[in-house]
N, C-alpha and C positions, 0 to 999 in steps of 0.2 A: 694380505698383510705381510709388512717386510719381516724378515729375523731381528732386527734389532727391534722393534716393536713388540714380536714375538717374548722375546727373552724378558723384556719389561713388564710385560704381564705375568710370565711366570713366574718373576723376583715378588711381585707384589700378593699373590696368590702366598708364595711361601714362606713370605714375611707378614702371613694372615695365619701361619701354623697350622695347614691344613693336614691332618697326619695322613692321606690319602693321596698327597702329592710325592707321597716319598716310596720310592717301587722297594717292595719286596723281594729280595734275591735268591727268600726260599726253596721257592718253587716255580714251575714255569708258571705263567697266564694263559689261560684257554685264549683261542685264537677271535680274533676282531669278532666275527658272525656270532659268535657263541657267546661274546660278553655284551653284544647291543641286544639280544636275545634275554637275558640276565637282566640287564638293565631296563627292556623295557616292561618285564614283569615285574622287577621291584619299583619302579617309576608307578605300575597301575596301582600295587599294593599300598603306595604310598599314597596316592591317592582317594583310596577307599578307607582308608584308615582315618578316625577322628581325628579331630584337630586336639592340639595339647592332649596327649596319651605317650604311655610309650612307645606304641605300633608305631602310632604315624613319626616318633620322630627314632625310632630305629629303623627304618622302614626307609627314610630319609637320608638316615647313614650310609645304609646298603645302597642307594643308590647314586650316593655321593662318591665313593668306593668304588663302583664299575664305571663310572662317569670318567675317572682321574685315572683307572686303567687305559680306557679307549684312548683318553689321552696323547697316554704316552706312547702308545702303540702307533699313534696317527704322528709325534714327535718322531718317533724312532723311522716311519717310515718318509720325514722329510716334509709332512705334509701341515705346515704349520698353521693354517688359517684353519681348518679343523682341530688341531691339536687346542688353539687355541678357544675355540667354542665349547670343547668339551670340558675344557678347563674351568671355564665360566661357569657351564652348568652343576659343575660340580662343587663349587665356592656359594655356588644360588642356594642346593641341598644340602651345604655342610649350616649355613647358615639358616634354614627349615629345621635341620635335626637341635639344632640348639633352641631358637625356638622354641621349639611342642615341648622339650624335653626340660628348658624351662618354664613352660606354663604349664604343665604337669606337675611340676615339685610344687613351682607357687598354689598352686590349689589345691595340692595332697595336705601344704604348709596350712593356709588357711581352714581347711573341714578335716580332712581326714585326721589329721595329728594333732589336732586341738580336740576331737574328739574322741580320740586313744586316750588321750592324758588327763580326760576330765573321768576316766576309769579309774585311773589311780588315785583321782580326788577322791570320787566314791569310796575304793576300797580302804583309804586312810580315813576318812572319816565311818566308816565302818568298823573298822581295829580300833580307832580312838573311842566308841561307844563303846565297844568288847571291856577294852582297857578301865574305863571307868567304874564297870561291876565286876570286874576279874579279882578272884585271888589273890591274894599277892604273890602265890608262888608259879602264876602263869603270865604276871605283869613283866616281866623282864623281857620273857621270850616274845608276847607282843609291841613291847617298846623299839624292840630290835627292830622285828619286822615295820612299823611304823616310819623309824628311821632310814630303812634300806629305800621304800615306797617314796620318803621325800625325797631321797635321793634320785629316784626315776622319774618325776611328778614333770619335769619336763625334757622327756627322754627323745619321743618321735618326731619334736619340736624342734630338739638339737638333729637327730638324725636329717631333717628336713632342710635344715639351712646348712649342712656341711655340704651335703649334695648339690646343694646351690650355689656355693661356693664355689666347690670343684666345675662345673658347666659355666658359670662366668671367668674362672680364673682361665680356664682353657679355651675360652673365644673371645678371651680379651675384650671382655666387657666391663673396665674399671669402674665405673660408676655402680652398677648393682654388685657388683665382689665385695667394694666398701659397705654397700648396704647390709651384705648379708654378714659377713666379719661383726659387725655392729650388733650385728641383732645376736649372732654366737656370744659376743664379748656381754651383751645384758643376760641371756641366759645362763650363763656360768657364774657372774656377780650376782644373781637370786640364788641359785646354788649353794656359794660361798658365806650368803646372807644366815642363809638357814643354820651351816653349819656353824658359825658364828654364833649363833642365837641357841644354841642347843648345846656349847661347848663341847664341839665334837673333839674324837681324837686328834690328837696331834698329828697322825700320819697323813688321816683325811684330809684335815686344815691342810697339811704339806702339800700333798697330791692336785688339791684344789686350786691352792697357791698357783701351783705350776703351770694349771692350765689357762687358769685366769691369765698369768702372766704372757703364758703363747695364745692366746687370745689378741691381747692388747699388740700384739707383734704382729700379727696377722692383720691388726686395722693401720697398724703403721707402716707396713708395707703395700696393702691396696693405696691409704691416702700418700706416699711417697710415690707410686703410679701417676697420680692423678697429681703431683706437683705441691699438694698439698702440705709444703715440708715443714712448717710451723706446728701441726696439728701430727704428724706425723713423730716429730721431736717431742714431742709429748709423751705421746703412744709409748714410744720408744723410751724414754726414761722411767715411764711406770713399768714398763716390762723389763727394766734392769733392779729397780728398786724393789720389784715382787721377786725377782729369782734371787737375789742377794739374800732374802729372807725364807729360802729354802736350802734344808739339808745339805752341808756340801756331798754326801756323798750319796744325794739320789740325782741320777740321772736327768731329770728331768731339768735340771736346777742349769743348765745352758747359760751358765755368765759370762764366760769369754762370747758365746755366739753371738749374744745381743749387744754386746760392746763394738761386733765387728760389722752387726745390721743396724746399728747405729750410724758407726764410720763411716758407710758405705755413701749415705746418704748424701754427704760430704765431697765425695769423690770426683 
């Protein structure tokens, strides 16, 4: 392989944001012998590991990471047609760990966090029957608890698709990032429904606001990705129109920002 071949492939590797293509100046690196050593144990573990888990896809990481050491080690000593194979192998594993590690959330998403949260159903509808034959002077302090419960009723669901979010934002995979933005942006607007419906406090409503609002910024920045800049200018104006309508002096209220993620689009 010539150098100029060479160098095009490692432009394109790190224009894929491999964070394991970027050396460490920490600490030294164990020598060649000791990191294919490394590598080929975490290559078997990774292989023993289920598919969609986090094993197999940290397991994947690690060896995406010794893979993009050797690399550079085979770069540094001139030897580019290696340097470059192990660079591949390691862009192969970085996109293995993304993978598992999103079909893992996807079906933590689907059973496990739908089934945490239908706990909360139960327990709200459990304090709702308390509620009914209670005291009056015990009704207060289960109404609270009732209202704190909707407020969590779909908590692991939300924790579920930030995660997913983060692992698509960071392997640049616009198409499911908008998906999962989307799905955040409906569960925040159920969220805000309830508190609406219950005429919660005004701080809540406020705080709610806010996030609804960075919500809707979050789906107009995946669909501004994806060139989608109609549906994006959308986004984007509800997300100035929400924060306009929060506190000036709570922070979350970001109106110059979204004035400027708006502009940008523009640009």
């Amino acid at each position: 392989m010539t150098l100029p071949r060479f160098i095009f492939i490692a432009l394109v590797l790190a224009s894929s944001a491999i964070p394991s293509a970027i050396r460490s100046e920490e600490k030294a690196k164990p020598d060649r012998a000791t990191l294919e050593a490394q590598f080929k144990k975490a290559d078997a573990d990774r292989a023993a590991a289920k598919e969609n888990t986090k094993e197999r896809a940290a397991a994947a990481k690690n060896a995406m990471q010794l893979a993009s050491d050797i690399a550079w080690l085979a770069f540094d000593a001139t030897k580019f047609d290696e340097a470059a194979t192990w660079f591949e192998t390691s862009a192969k594993f970085k996109e293995e760990s993304y993978l598992n590690a999103r079909g893992y959330w996807e079906q933590y998403l689907r059973t496990t966090a739908i089934e945490l949260d239908s706990k909360v159903d139960d327990q709200i509808k459990t304090q709702r029957a308390q509620l009914a034959s209670a005291d009056d002077g015990k009704k207060p302090m289960l109404q609270q608890l009732i209202h704190g419960w909707e407020k969590l009723r779909y908590l692991n669901r939300y924790n579920a698709v930030t995660m997913l979010e983060q692992f698509t934002r960071d392997n640049n995979d616009g198409e499911s990032l908008l998906k999962y933005c989307q799905q955040e942006l409906e569960i925040r607007r159920i969220v805000m429904a309830y508190l609406q419906k219950v005429s919660a406090r005004k701080s809540e409503v406020a705080d709610k606001t806010a996030q609804v609002a960075s919500a809707h910024e979050r789906v107009a920045s995946a669909q501004a990705e994806l060139a989608l800049f109609d549906k994006a200018e959308q986004n984007g104006l509800v997300t100035i129109s929400l924060r306009r309508g929060v506190p000036e002096q709570m922070s979350e209220r970001k109106h110059a920002e979204s004035l400027i993620s708006l502009a940008q689009m523009y640009a």
